[in-house]
TORKOL-4160 file (C-alpha; in steps of 0.2 Angstrom, whole numbers, padded with zeros to 4 digits, m for minus):
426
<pt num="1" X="0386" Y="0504" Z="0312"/>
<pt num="2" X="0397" Y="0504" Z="0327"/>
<pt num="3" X="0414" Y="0514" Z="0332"/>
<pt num="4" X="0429" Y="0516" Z="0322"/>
<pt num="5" X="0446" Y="0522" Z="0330"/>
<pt num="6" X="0457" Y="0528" Z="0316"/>
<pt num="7" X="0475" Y="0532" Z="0314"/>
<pt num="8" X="0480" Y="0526" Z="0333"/>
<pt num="9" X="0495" Y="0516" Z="0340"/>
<pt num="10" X="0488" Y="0502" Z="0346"/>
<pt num="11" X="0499" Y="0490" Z="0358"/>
<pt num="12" X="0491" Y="0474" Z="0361"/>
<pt num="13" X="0502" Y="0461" Z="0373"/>
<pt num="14" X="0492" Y="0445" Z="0368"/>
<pt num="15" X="0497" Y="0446" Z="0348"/>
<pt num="16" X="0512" Y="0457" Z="0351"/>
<pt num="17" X="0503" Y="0471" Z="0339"/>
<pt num="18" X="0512" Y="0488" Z="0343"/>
<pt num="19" X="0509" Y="0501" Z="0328"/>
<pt num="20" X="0498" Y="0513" Z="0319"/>
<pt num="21" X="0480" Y="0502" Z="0315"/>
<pt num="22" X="0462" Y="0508" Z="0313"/>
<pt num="23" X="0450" Y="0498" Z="0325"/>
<pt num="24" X="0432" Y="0494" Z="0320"/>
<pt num="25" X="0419" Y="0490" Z="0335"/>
<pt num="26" X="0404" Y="0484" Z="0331"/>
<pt num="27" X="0391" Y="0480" Z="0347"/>
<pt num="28" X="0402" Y="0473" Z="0362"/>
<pt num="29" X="0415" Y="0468" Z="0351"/>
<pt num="30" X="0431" Y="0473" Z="0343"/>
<pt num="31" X="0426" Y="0466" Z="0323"/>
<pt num="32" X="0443" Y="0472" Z="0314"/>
<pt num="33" X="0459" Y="0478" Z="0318"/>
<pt num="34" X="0470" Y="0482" Z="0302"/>
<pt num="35" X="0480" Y="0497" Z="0291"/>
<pt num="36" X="0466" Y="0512" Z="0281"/>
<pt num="37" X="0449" Y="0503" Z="0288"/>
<pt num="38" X="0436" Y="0512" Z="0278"/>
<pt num="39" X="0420" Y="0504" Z="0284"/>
<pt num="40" X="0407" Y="0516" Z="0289"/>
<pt num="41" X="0403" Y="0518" Z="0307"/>
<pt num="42" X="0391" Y="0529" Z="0317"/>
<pt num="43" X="0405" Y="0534" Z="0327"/>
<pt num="44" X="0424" Y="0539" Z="0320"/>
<pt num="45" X="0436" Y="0543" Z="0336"/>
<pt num="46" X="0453" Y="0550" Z="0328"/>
<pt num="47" X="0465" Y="0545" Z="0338"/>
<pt num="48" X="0481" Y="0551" Z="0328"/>
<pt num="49" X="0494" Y="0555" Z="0342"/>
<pt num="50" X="0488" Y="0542" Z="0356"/>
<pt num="51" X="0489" Y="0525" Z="0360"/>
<pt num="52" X="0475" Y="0513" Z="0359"/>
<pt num="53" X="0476" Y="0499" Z="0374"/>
<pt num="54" X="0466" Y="0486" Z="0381"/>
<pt num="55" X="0455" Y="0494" Z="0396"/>
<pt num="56" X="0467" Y="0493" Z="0412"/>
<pt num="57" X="0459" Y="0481" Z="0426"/>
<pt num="58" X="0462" Y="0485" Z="0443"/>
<pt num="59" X="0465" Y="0471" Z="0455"/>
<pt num="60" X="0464" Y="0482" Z="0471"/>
<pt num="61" X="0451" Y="0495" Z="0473"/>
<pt num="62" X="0440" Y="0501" Z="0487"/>
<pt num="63" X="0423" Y="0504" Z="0481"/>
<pt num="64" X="0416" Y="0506" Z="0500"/>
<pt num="65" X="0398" Y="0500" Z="0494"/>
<pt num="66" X="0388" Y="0495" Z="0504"/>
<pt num="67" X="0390" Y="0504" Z="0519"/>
<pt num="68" X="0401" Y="0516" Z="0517"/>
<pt num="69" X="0395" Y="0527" Z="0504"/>
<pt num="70" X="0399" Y="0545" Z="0512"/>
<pt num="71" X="0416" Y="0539" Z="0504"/>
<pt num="72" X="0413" Y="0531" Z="0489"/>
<pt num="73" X="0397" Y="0521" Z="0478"/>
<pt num="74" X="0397" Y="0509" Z="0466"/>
<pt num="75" X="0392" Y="0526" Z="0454"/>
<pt num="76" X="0405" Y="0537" Z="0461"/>
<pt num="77" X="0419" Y="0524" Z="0461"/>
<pt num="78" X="0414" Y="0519" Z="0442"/>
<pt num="79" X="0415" Y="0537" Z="0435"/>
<pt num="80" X="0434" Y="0539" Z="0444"/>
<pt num="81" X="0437" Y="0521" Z="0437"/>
<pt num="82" X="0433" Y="0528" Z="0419"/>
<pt num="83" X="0442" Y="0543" Z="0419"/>
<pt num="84" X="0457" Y="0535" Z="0423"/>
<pt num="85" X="0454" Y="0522" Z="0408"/>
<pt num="86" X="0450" Y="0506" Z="0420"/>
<pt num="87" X="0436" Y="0496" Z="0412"/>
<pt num="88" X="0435" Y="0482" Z="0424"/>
<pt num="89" X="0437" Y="0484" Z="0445"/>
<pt num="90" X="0440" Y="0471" Z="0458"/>
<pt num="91" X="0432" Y="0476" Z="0474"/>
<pt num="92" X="0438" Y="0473" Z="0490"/>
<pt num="93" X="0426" Y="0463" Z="0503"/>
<pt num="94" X="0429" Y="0477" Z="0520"/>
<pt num="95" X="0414" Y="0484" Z="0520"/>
<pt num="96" X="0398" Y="0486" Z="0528"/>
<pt num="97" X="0392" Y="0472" Z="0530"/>
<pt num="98" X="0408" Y="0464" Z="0525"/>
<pt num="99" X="0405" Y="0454" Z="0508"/>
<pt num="100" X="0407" Y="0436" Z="0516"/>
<pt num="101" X="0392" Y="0425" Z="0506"/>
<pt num="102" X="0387" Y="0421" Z="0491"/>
<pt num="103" X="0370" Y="0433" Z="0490"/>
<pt num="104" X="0380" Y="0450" Z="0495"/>
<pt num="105" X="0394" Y="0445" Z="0480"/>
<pt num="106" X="0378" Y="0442" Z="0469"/>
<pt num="107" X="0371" Y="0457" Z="0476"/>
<pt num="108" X="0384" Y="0469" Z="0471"/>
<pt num="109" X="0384" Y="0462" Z="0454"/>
<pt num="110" X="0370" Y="0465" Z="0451"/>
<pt num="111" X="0367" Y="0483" Z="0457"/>
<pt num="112" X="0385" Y="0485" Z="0449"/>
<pt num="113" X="0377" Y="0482" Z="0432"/>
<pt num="114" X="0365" Y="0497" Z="0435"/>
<pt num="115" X="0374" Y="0507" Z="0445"/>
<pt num="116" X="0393" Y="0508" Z="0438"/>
<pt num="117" X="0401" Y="0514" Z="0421"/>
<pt num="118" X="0413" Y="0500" Z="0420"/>
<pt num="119" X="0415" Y="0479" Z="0426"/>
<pt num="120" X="0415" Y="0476" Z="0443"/>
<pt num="121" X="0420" Y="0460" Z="0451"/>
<pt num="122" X="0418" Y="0459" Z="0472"/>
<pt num="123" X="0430" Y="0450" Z="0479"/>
<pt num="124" X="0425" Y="0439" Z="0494"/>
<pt num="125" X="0432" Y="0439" Z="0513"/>
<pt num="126" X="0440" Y="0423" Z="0518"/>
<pt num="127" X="0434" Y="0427" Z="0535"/>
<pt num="128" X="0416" Y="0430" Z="0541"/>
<pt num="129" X="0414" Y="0449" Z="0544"/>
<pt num="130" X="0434" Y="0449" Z="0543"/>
<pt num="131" X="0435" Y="0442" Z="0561"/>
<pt num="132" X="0446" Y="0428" Z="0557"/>
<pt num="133" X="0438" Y="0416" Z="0566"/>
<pt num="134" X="0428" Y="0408" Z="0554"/>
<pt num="135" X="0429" Y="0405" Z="0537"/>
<pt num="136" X="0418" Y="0416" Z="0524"/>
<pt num="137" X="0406" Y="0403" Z="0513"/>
<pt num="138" X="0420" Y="0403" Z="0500"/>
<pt num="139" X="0411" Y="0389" Z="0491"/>
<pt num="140" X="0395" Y="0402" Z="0488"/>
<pt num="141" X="0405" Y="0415" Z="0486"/>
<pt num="142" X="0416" Y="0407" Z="0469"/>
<pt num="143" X="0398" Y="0400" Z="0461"/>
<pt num="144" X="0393" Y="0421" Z="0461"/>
<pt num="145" X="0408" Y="0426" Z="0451"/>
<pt num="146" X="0419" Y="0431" Z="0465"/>
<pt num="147" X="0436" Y="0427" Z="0455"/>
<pt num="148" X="0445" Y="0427" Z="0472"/>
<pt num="149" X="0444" Y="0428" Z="0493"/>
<pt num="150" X="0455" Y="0442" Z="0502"/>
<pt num="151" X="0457" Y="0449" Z="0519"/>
<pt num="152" X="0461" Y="0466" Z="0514"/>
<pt num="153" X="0465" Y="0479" Z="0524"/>
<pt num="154" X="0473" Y="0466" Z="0536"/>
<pt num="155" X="0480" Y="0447" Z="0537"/>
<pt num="156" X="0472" Y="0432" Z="0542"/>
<pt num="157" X="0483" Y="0429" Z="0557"/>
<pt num="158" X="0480" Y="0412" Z="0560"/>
<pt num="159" X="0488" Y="0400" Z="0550"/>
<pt num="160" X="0480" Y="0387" Z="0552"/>
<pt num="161" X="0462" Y="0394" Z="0546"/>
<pt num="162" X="0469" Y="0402" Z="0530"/>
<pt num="163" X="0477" Y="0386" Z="0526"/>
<pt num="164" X="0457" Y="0377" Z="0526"/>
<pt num="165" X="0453" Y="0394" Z="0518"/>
<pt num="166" X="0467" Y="0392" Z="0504"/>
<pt num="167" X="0461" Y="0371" Z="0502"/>
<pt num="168" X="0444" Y="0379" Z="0496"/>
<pt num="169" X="0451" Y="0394" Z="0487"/>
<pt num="170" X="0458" Y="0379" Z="0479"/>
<pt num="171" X="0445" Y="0369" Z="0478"/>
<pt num="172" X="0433" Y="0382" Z="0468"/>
<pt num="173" X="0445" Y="0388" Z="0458"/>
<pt num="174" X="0449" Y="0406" Z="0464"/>
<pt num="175" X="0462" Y="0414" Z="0470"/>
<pt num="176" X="0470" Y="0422" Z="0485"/>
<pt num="177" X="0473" Y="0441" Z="0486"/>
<pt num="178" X="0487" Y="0441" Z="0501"/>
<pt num="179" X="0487" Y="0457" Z="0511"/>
<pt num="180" X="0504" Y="0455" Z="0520"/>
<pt num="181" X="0503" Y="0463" Z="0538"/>
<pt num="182" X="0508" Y="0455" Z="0554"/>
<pt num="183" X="0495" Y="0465" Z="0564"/>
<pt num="184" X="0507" Y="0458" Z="0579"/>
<pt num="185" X="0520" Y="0471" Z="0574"/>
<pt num="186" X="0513" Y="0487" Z="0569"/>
<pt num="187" X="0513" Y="0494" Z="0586"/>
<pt num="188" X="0507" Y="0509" Z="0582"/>
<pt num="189" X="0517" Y="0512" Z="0567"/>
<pt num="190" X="0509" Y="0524" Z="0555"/>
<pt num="191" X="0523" Y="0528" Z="0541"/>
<pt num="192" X="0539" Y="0517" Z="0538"/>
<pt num="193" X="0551" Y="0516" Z="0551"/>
<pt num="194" X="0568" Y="0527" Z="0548"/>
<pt num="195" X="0572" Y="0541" Z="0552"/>
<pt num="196" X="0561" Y="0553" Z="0543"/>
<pt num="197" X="0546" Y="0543" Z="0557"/>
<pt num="198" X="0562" Y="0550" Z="0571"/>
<pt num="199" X="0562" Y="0568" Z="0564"/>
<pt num="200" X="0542" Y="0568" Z="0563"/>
<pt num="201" X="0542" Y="0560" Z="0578"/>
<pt num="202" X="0530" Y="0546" Z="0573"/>
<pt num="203" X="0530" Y="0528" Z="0574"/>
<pt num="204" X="0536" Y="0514" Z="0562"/>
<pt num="205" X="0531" Y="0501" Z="0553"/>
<pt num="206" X="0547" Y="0491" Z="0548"/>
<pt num="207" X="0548" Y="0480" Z="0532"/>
<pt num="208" X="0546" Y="0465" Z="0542"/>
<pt num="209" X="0527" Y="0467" Z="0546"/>
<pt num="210" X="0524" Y="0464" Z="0526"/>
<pt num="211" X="0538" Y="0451" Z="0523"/>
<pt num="212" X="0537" Y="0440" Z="0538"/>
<pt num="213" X="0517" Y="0438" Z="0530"/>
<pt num="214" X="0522" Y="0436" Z="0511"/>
<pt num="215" X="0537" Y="0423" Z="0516"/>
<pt num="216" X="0521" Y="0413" Z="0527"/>
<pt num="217" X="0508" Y="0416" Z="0512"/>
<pt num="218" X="0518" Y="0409" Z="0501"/>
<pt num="219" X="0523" Y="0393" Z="0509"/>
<pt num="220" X="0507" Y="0390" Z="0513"/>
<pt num="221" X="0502" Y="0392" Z="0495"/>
<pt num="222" X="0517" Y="0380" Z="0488"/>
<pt num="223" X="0508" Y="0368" Z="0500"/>
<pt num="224" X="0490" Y="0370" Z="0494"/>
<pt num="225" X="0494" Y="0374" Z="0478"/>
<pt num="226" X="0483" Y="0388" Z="0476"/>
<pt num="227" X="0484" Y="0403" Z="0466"/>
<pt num="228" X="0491" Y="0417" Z="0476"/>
<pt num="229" X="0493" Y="0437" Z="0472"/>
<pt num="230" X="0501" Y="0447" Z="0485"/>
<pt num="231" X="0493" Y="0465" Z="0484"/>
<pt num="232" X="0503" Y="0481" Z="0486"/>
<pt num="233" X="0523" Y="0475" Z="0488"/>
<pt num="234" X="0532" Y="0489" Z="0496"/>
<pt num="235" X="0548" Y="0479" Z="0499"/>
<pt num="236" X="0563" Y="0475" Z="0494"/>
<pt num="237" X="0563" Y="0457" Z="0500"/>
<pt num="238" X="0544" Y="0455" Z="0494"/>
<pt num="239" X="0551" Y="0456" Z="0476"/>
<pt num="240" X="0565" Y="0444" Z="0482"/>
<pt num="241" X="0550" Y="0433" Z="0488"/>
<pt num="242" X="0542" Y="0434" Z="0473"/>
<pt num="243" X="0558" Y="0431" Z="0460"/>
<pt num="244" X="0561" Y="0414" Z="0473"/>
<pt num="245" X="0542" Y="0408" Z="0472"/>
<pt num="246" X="0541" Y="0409" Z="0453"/>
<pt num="247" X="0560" Y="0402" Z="0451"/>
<pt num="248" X="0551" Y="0384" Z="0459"/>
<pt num="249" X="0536" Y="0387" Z="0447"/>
<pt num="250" X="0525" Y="0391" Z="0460"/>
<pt num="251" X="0509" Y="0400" Z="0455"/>
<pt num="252" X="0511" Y="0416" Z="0464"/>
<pt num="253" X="0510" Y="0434" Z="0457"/>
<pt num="254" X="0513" Y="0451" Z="0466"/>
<pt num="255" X="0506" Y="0470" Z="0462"/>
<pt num="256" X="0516" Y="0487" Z="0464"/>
<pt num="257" X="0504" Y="0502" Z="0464"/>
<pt num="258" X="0510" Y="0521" Z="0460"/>
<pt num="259" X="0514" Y="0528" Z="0476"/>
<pt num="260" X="0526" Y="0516" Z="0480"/>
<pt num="261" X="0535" Y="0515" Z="0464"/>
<pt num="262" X="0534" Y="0536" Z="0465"/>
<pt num="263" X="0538" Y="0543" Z="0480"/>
<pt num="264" X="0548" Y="0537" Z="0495"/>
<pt num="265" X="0548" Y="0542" Z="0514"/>
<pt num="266" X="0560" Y="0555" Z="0511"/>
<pt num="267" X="0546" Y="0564" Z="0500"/>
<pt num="268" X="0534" Y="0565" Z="0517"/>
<pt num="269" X="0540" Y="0583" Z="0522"/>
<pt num="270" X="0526" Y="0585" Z="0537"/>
<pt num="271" X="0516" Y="0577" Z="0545"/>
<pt num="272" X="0500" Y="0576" Z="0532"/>
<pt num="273" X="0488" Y="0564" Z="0534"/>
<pt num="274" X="0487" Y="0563" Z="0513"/>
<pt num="275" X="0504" Y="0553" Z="0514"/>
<pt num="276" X="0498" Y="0539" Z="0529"/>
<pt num="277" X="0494" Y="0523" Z="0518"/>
<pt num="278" X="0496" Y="0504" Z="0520"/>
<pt num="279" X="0509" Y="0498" Z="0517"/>
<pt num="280" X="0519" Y="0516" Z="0521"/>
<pt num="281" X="0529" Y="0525" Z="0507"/>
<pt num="282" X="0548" Y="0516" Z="0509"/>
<pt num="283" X="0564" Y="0521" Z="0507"/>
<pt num="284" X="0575" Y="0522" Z="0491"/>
<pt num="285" X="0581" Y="0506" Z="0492"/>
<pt num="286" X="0563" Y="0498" Z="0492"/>
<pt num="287" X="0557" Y="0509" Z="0478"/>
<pt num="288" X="0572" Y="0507" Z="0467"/>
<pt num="289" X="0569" Y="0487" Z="0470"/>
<pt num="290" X="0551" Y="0487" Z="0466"/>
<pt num="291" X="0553" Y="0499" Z="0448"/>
<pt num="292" X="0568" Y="0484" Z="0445"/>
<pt num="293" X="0555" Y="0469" Z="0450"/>
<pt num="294" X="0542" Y="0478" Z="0437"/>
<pt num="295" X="0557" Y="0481" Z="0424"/>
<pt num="296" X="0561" Y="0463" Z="0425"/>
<pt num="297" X="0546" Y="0454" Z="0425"/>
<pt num="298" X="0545" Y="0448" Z="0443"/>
<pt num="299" X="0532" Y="0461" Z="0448"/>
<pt num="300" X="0517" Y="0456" Z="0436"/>
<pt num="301" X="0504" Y="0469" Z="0439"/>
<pt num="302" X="0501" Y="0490" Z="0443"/>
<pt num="303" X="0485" Y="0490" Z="0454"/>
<pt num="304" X="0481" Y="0506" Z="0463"/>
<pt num="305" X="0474" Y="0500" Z="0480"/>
<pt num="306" X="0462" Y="0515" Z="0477"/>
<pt num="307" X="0455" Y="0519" Z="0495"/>
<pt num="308" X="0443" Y="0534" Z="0497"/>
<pt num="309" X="0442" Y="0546" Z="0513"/>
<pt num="310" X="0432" Y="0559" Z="0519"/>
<pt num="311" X="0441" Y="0576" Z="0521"/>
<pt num="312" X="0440" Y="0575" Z="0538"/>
<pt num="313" X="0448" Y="0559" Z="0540"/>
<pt num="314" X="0461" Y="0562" Z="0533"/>
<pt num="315" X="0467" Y="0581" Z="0538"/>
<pt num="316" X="0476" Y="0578" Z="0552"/>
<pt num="317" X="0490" Y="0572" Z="0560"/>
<pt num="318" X="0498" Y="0555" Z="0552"/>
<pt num="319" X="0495" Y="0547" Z="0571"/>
<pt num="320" X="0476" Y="0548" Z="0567"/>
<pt num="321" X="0472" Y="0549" Z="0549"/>
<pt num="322" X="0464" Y="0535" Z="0542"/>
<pt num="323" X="0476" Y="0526" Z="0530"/>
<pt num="324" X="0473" Y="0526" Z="0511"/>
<pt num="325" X="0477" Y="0537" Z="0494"/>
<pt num="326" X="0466" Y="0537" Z="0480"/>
<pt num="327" X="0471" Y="0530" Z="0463"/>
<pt num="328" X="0460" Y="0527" Z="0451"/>
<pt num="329" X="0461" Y="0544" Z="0440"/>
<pt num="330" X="0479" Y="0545" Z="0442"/>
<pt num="331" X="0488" Y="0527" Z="0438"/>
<pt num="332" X="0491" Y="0530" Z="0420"/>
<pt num="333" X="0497" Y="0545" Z="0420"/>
<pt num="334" X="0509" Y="0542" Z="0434"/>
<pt num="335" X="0514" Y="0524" Z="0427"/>
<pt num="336" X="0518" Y="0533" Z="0411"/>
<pt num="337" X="0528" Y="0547" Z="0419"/>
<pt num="338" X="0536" Y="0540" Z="0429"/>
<pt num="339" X="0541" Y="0521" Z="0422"/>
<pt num="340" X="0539" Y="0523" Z="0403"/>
<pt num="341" X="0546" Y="0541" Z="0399"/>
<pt num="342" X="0559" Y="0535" Z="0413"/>
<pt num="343" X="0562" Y="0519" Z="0399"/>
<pt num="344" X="0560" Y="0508" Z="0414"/>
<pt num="345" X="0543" Y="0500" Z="0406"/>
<pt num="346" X="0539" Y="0502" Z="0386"/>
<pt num="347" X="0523" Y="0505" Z="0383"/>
<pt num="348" X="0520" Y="0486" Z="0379"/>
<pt num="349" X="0525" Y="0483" Z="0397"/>
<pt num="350" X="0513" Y="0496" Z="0404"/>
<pt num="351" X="0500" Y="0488" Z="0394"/>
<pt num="352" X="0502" Y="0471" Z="0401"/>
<pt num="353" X="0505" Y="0476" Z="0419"/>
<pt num="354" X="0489" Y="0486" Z="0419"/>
<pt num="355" X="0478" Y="0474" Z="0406"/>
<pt num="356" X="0483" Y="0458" Z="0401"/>
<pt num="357" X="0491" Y="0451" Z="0417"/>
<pt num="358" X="0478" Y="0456" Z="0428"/>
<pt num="359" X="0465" Y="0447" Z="0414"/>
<pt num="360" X="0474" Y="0432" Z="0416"/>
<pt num="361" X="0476" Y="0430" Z="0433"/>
<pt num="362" X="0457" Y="0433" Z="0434"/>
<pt num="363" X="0454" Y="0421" Z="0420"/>
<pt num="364" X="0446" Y="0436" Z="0409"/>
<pt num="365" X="0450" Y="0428" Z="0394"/>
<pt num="366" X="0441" Y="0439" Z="0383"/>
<pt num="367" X="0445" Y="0455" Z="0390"/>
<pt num="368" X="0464" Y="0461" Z="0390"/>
<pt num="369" X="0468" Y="0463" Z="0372"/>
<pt num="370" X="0465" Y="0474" Z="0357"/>
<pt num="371" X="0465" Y="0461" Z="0344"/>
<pt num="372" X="0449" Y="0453" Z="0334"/>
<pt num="373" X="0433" Y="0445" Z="0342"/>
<pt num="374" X="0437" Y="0450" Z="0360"/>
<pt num="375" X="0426" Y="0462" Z="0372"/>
<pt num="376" X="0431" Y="0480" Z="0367"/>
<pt num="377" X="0437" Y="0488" Z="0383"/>
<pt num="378" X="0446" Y="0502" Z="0376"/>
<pt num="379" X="0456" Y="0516" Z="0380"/>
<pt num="380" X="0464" Y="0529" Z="0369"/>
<pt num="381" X="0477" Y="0538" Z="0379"/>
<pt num="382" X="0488" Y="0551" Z="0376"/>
<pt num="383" X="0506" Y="0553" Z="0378"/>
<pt num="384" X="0508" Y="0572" Z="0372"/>
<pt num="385" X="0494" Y="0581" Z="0386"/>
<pt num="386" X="0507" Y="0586" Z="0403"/>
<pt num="387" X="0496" Y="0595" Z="0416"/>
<pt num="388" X="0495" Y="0596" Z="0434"/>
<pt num="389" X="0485" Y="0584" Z="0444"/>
<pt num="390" X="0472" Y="0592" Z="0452"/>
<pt num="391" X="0462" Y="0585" Z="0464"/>
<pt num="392" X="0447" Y="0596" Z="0465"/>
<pt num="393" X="0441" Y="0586" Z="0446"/>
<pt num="394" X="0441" Y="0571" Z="0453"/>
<pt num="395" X="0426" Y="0561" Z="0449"/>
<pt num="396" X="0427" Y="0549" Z="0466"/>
<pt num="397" X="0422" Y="0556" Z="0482"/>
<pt num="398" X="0441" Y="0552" Z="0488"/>
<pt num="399" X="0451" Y="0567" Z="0487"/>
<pt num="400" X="0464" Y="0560" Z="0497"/>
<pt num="401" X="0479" Y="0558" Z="0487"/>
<pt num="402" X="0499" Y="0566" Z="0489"/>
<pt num="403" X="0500" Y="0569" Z="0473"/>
<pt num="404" X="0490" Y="0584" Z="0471"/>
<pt num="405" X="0498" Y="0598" Z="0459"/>
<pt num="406" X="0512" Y="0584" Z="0452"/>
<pt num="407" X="0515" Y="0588" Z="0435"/>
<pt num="408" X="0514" Y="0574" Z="0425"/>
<pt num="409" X="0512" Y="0566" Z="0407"/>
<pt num="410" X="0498" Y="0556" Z="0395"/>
<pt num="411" X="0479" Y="0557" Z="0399"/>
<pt num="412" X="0466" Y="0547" Z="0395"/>
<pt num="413" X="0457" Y="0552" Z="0382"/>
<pt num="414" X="0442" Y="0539" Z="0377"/>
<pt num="415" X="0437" Y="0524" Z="0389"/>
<pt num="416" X="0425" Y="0510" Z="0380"/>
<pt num="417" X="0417" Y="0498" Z="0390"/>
<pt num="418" X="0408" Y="0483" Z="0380"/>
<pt num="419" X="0409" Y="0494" Z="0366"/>
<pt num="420" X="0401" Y="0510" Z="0373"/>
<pt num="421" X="0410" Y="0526" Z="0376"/>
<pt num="422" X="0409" Y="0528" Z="0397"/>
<pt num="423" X="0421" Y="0543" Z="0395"/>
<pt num="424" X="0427" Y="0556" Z="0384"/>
<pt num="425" X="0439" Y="0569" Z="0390"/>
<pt num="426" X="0433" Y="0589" Z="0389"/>
C-alpha cells in the first residue's frame, strides 16, 4: 500500500520540480509524483506547510566506529543523522583501527546495514593507519563501495605519495576528499590567527595552513586527473582556488559547512573549548566569501564535518580541547536560517547543495531527487517551527556544538530512508 505525502512543496534539482505535489511511495521507491493523488496508502503524511526534498547526503561526518564509540556508534550517529533529515553518510576513515583495507570498509557496511537508521558509505585512508608513509590498499578499498580515499583530520604531506595515491584514486574510479592542512605551519595554532587569538591570548592558525594545501591538491589533481573535493573551505582564497580550478574544466569540488558560513572569530567571546574546530572560525571577510562562493555556484556542497566529543574533552580551555562541532541535527536548520531566509540560497539551492550535488559527486545516481522511480530518501521539512537549539536533545553522543540556545528557523519533520519512516518529530 505504501506512503502518501500529500499537499507538500516539493523542490526536486534534477527535473527542476518546485511546487505543491502529492508523493506516492510504494516499497523502496517513489511510484508517483503529481497534483490531487488519490491512490490509497497504508500511510498518509500531510505535509501542507512544508517542503518535501530529497534526503540531504553528508560528505563529511565522523561516526568514530570502530574504536571510538564512547563518542559516537554507527547506532547513535544514525539517529542524529535522521533527525537532522540526512539519509545517506559518508564516514571518515580516522578511526580505531583506521579503515585502511578492503575488509574494514566491507565490515562497516555491513554492521551499518544493521546497526544505523540511514546509508552509510566509509570512506577509505589514503594512508595505512594515516601514517603517510604507505599507501592504504586503495584498490580493495573501491571494490568494497568506498566511493572515495581521504586523510581526514590531516593532509598527506608528502607529495610525492599522494600523487601514486591520486594515480589509483584514479585508476578505481573514486575520488579524493582533500583535507587541506599544512601540518608544518600550525604551530600550535588553535583558533584563526587575528586578534581576537591576541586578546585570548592563544595561538593562530593563519589561512595559509589550508590554502597552500588546496593550491598543491589541486595541481596535483590537474595532473592526475582525478576527482577531487576539498572538505571544509574556510577561506577566502580557497573559493578563489576553487572558481580557478573549474574555470579550466578541472574536475574539483569544494564543501562549506554551518559554522563557517555562521559565525566568525569575532563570535568567540572566551575562551570555550565548544568553538575550537578545524579549520578555525575566520574572519568576516572569509565568511562573507564563502556565503558568496555558495550563492554563485563555485562552492557545490553543505557538509557538516559532524565530529563528536566527550564532555570532558571538550570543557576546557581552547589550547587543549580536542577540535570538532557536531552537525548532523543542526545543518538544515541553520542552512535555512541563515542562507535562505537571508535570500543568499533559494530553497532549490539548498536542496542541491545538500542532496543532488553530493549524489553526483558520489555517483548516487538514484538517490538525490524527488522525482519518479528513484530510492525515496525523503524529507519533509518545515520552514514555519522557530525554536531554540538545544543541545541536551540531541540524539548523538556529541554535545559539542557553539550553537547551543541559537534561535533558529524550519525543522525536519519526516525522514524516509528506502521508503521507511527513520524519523518523525514529537
Amino acid at each position: 500500500m505504501g506512503i502518501l505525502i500529500k499537499n507538500g512543496h516539493v523542490v526536486d534539482p534534477l527535473t527542476g520540480r518546485d511546487g505543491r505535489f502529492d508523493v506516492l511511495i510504494e516499497g523502496s521507491r517513489i511510484q508517483k509524483v503529481a497534483e490531487g493523488l488519490a491512490d490509497e496508502a497504508e500511510k498518509v503524511i500531510d505535509a501542507a506547510g512544508c517542503y518535501v526534498l530529497p534526503g540531504f547526503i553528508d560528505l563529511h561526518v565522523h561516526l568514530r566506529d570502530p574504536g571510538l564509540e564512547y563518542k559516537e556508534t554507527l547506532e547513535t550517529g544514525g539517529k542524529a543523522a535522521a533527525r537532522g533529515g540526512v539519509t545517506t553518510v559518508c564516514a571518515m576513515p580516522n578511526t580505531k583501527p583506521v579503515v585502511d583495507d578492503g575488509e574494514k570498509v566491507a565490515d562497516i557496511h555491513r554492521r551499518a546495514k544493521k546497526e544505523c537508521l540511514v546509508n552509510v558509505i566509509q570512506i577509505g585512508s589514503v594512508t595505512k593507519g594515516q601514517l603517510g608513509e604507505e599507501l592504504s590498499d586503495i584498490e580493495g578499498m573501491a571494490a568494497a563501495g568506498c566511493h572515495a580515499i581521504s586523510e581526514d583530520g590531516k593532509s598527506v604531506m608528502n607529495a610525492s605519495l599522494y600523487r601514486k595515491g591520486m594515480k589509483l584514486a584514479k585508476e578505481n574510479g573514486i575520488s579524493v576528499f582533500a583535507h587541506c592542512e599544512d601540518i608544518t605551519m600550525v604551530e600550535g595554532g588553535v583558533m584563526n590567527a587575528d586578534e581576537n587569538a591576541a586578546r585570548l591570548h592563544l595561538k593562530g592558525i593563519t589561512n595559509s595552513v589550508e590554502d597552500v594545501i588546496a593550491a598543491r591538491d589541486i595541481l596535483l589533481a590537474k595532473e592526475t586527473g582525478v576527482r577531487l573535493h576539498l572538505c571544509h573551505c574556510s577561506t577566502a582564497d580557497s573559493v578563489k582556488m576553487v572558481a580557478a580550478a573549474k574555470k579550466e574544466g578541472l574536475s574539483v569540488t569544494g564543501e562549506v559547512c554551518p559554522h563557517h558560513f555562521v559565525l566568525t572569530s569575532d563570535d568567540i567571546k572566551e575562551d570555550d573549548g565548544n568553538y575550537k574546530m578545524n579549520p578555525p572560525l575566520r574572519g568576516r571577510a572569509d565568511v562573507e566569501a564563502l556565503r558568496e562562493g555558495l550563492k554563485n555556484g563555485i562552492m557545490d556542497v553543505i557538509s557538516t564535518d559532524h565530529a563528536p566529543h566527550a564532555a570532558e574533552e571538550k570543557n576546557k580551555s581552547m589550547a587543549q580541547a580536542a577540535f570538532g562541532i557536531v552537525g548532523l541535527e543542526t545543518s538544515a536548520a541553520l542552512t535555512y536560517t541563515y542562507l535562505v531566509k537571508q535570500d543568499i540560497l533559494s530553497m532549490m539551492d539548498m536542496a542541491e547543495k545538500m542532496s543532488y550535488n553530493p549524489s553526483k559527486i558520489l555517483g548516487l545516481l538514484e538517490r538525490g531527487s524527488i522525482s519518479e522511480g528513484k530510492i525515496a530518501d525523503v524529507v519533509v521539512f518545515n520552514p514555519n517551527r522557530t525554536y531554540r537549539i538545544d543541545k541536551e536533545t540531541f540524539r548523538s553522543k556529541g554535545k559539542n556544538t557553539p550553537f547551543d540556545g541559537f534561535e533558529v528557523s524550519g525543522e525536519v519533520m519526516y525522514t524516509l530512508v528506502d521508503g521507511e519512516v527513520v524519523y518523525e518529530a514529537v
